[in-house]
PLY file of the C-alpha trace (Angstrom):
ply
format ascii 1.0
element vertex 277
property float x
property float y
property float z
element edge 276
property int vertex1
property int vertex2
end_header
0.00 0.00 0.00
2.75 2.36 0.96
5.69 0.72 -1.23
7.10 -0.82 1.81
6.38 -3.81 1.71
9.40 -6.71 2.49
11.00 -4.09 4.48
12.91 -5.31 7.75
10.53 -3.77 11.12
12.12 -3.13 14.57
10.82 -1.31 17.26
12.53 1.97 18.32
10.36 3.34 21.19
6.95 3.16 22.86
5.79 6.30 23.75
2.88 8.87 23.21
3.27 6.84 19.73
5.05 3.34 19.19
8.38 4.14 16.52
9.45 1.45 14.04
12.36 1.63 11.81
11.40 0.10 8.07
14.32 -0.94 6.53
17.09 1.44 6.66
15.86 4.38 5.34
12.26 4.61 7.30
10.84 5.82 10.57
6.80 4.74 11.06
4.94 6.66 13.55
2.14 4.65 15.06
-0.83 7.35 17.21
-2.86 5.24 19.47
-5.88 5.60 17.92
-8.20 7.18 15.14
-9.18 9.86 17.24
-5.48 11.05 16.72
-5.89 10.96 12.67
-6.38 15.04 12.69
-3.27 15.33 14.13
-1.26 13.18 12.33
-2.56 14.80 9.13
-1.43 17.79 10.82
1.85 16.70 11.58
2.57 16.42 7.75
1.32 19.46 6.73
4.18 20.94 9.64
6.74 18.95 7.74
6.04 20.06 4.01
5.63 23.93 5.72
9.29 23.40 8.06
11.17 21.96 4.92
9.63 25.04 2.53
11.01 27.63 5.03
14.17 26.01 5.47
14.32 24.93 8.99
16.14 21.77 9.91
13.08 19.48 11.06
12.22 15.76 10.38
11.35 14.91 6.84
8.68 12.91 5.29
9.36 10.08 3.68
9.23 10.92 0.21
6.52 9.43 -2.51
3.75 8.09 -0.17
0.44 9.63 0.40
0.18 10.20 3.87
-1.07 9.62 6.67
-2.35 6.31 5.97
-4.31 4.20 8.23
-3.40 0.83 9.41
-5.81 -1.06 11.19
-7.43 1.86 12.87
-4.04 3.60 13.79
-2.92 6.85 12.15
0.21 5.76 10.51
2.78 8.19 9.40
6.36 7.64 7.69
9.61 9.76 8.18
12.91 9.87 6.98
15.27 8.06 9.45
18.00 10.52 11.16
21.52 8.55 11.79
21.83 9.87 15.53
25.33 11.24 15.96
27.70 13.09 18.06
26.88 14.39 21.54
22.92 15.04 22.72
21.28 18.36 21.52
21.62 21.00 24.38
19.07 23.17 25.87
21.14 25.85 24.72
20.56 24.54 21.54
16.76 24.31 21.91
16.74 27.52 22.94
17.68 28.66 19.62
15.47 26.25 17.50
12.58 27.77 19.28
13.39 31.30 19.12
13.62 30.35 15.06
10.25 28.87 15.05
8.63 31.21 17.26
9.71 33.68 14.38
8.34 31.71 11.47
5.81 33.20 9.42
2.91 30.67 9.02
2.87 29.46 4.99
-0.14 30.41 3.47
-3.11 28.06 3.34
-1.45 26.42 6.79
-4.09 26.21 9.40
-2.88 25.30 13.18
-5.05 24.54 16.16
-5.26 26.84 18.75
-2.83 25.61 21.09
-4.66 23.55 23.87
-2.07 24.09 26.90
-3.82 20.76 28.76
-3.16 18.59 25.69
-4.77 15.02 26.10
-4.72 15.25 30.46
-8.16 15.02 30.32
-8.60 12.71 28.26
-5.92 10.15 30.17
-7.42 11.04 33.28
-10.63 9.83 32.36
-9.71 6.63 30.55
-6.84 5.92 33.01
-7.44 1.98 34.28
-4.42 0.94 36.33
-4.97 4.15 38.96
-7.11 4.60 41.92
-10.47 6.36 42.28
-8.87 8.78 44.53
-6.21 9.71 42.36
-8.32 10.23 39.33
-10.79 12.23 41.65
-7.90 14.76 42.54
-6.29 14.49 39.26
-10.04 15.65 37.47
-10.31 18.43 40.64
-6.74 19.81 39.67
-7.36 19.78 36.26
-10.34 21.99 36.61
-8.69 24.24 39.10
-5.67 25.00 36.48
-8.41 25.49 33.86
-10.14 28.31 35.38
-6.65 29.66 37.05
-5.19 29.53 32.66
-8.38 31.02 31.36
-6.98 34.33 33.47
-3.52 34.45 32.41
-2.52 37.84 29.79
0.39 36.65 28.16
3.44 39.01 27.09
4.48 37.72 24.11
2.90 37.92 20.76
1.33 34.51 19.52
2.76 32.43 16.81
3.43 28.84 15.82
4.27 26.79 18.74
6.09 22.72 19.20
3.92 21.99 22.01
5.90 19.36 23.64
9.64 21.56 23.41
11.90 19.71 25.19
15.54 18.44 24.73
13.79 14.71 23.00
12.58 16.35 20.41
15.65 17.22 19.26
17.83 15.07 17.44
21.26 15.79 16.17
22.39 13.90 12.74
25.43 12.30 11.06
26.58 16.19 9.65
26.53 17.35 13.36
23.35 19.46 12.92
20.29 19.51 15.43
17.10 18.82 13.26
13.48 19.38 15.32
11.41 15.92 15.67
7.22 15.56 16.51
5.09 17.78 14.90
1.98 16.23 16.90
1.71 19.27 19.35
2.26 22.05 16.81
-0.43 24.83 17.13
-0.95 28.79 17.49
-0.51 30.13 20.56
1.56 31.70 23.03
5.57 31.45 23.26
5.42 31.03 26.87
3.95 27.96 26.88
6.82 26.78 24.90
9.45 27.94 27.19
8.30 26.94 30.49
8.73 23.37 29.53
12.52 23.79 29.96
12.19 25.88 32.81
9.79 23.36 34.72
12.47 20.86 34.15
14.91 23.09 35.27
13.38 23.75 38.52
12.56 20.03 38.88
16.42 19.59 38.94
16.89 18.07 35.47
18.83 20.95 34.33
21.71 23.16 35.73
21.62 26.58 36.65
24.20 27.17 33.71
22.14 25.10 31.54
19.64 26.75 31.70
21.07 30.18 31.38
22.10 28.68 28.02
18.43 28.45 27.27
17.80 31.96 28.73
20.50 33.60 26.96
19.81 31.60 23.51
16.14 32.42 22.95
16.51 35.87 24.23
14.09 36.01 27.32
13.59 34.23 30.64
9.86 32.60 31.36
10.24 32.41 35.05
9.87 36.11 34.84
6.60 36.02 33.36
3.41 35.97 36.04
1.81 33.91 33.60
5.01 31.30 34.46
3.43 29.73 37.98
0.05 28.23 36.73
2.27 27.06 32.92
4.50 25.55 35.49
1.83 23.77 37.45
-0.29 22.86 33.88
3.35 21.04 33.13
3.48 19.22 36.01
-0.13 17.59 35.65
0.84 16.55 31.66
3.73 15.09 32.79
2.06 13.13 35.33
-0.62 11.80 33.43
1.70 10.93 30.49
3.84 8.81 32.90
0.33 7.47 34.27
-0.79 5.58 31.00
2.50 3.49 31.27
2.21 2.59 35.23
1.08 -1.16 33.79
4.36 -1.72 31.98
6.92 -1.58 34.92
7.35 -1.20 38.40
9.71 1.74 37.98
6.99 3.34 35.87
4.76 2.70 38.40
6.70 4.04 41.82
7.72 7.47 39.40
4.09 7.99 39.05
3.70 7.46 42.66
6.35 10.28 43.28
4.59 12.94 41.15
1.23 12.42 41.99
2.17 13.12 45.89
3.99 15.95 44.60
1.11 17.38 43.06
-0.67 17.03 46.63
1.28 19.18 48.04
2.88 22.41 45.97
5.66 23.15 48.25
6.94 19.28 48.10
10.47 18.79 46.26
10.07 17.86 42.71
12.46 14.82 43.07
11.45 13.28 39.76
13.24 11.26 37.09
12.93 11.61 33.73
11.77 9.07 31.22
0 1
1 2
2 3
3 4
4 5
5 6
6 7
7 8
8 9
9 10
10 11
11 12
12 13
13 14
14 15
15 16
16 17
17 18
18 19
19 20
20 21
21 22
22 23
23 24
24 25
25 26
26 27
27 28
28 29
29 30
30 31
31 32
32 33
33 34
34 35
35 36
36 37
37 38
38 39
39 40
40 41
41 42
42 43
43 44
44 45
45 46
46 47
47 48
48 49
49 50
50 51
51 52
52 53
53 54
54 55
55 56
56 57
57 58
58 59
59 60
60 61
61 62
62 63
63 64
64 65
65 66
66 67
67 68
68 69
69 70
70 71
71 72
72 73
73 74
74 75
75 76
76 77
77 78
78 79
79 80
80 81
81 82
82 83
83 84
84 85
85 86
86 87
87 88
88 89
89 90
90 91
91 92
92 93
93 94
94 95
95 96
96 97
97 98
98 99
99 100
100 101
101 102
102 103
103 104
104 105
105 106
106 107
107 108
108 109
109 110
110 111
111 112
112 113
113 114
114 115
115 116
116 117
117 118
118 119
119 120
120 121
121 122
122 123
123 124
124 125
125 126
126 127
127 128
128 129
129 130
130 131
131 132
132 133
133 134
134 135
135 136
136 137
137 138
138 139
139 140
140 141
141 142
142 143
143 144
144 145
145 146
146 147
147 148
148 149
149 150
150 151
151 152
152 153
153 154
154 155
155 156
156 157
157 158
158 159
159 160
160 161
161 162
162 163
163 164
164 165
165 166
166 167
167 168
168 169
169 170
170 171
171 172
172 173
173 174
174 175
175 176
176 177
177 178
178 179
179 180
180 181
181 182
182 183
183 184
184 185
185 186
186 187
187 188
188 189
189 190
190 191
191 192
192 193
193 194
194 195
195 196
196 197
197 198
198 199
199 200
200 201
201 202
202 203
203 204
204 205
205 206
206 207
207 208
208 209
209 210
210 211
211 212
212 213
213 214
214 215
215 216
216 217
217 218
218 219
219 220
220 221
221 222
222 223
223 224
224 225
225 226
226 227
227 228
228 229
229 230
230 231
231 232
232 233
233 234
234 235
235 236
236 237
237 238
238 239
239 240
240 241
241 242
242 243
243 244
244 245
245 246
246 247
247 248
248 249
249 250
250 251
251 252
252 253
253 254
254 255
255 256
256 257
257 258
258 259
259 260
260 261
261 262
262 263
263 264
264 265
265 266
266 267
267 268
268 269
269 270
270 271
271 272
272 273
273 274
274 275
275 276
């Protein structure tokens, strides 16, 4: 159907979507579901508008019609990128986003508004491996940031966001450059909510103080500063909990690190002693 067919398939990583390298050349992206067919369709529209505008971002596959569907799942195909040299800084990232941020939108390209909650909901109400209680206070704090991010006046002026910017996303390639990945959360909205990705992590210990200055210094302006910066940092927090919660059934480690940062969330002055996954 695709021209694939034959090809060698190995798993590369089970995530948000499951990764498979086809063959040497060929990167499939599998969404869980059809409900996430919009945004995969999406995510190749991002592609063709990144490569026009000359950003270094993941590439399509070439000649197939995409996405297809496979089953039921949203199946999209990329060009594989050779991983290389050290891991793409934060430093770094700060720069790709202050590019993007800049990007004029190519005509006839029409992104979301950016939802700042993402899918929480949605994995809060379909979670099965958590307890009433939690998925009581998860639904509570959800609605509590909801109201508290309806007030927020944001300083800088909206544009095309990543949605999920963080140092994963970015891979660096057998030429040494650092190339943008996952498209999935692109939309139109504010900068901020971009930036205080990095600087949650940062404060959850996952980056240095110099680090992040690199960040800081690289995009040109520091989100902490922002009032809006508090509730963007709690709003974090919650995604990043619920992500890790629709993996607790796949290991015990999974399943203890959710433990971690749901107390956290109970209490807002509790150390953010998380690990990263």
């Amino acid at each position: 159907m695709v021209g694939l067919g034959g090809k060698t398939v190995q798993p590369i990583r089970l995530g948000e979507n499951a990764l498979f390298r086809v063959g040497q050349h060929t990167v499939a992206r599998v969404a869980r579901g059809l409900h996430m067919l919009a945004d995969a369709a999406k995510e190749v529209a991002v592609a063709d508008w990144l490569q026009a505008a000359g950003m270094r971002a993941a590439r399509l596959a070439p000649h197939i019609d995409q996405p297809v569907t496979v089953e039921g799942y949203p199946v999209t195909f990329w060009q594989f990128i050779e991983a290389s040299g050290p891991r793409p800084t934060i430093t770094e990232l700060g720069s790709v986003l202050r590019e993007l941020h800049a990007l004029p939108l190519a005509e006839g390209l029409r992104l979301p508004d950016y939802d700042m909650f993402g899918r929480a909901k949605r994995r809060i109400a379909v979670a099965d491996d958590i307890s009433e209680s939690d998925r009581r206070f998860l639904s509570e704090r959800y609605e509590e940031l909801f109201e508290r991010y309806e007030e927020i006046e944001f300083t800088l002026t909206s544009g095309a966001l990543h949605g999920d910017a963080h140092q994963s996303n970015l891979m660096r390639d057998a030429q040494g450059n650092v190339v943008l990945i996952d498209f999935e959360g692109m939309a139109f909205g504010p900068p901020e909510a971009d930036l205080a990705m990095t600087a949650t992590e940062y404060l959850i210990g996952w980056h240095t103080k110099s680090e992040y200055q690199g960040f800081v210094t690289s995009y040109g302006w520091d989100v902490i500063d922002s009032p809006a910066f508090p509730v963007l940092r709690s709003i974090h927090e919650l995604k990043m909990t619920t992500w890790l919660m629709q993996n607790v059934g796949e290991s015990q480690r999974i399943a203890t690190e959710y433990q971690t940062r749901i107390a956290a969330l109970r209490d807002d002055s509790a150390p953010r002693a998380w690990q990263p996954f």
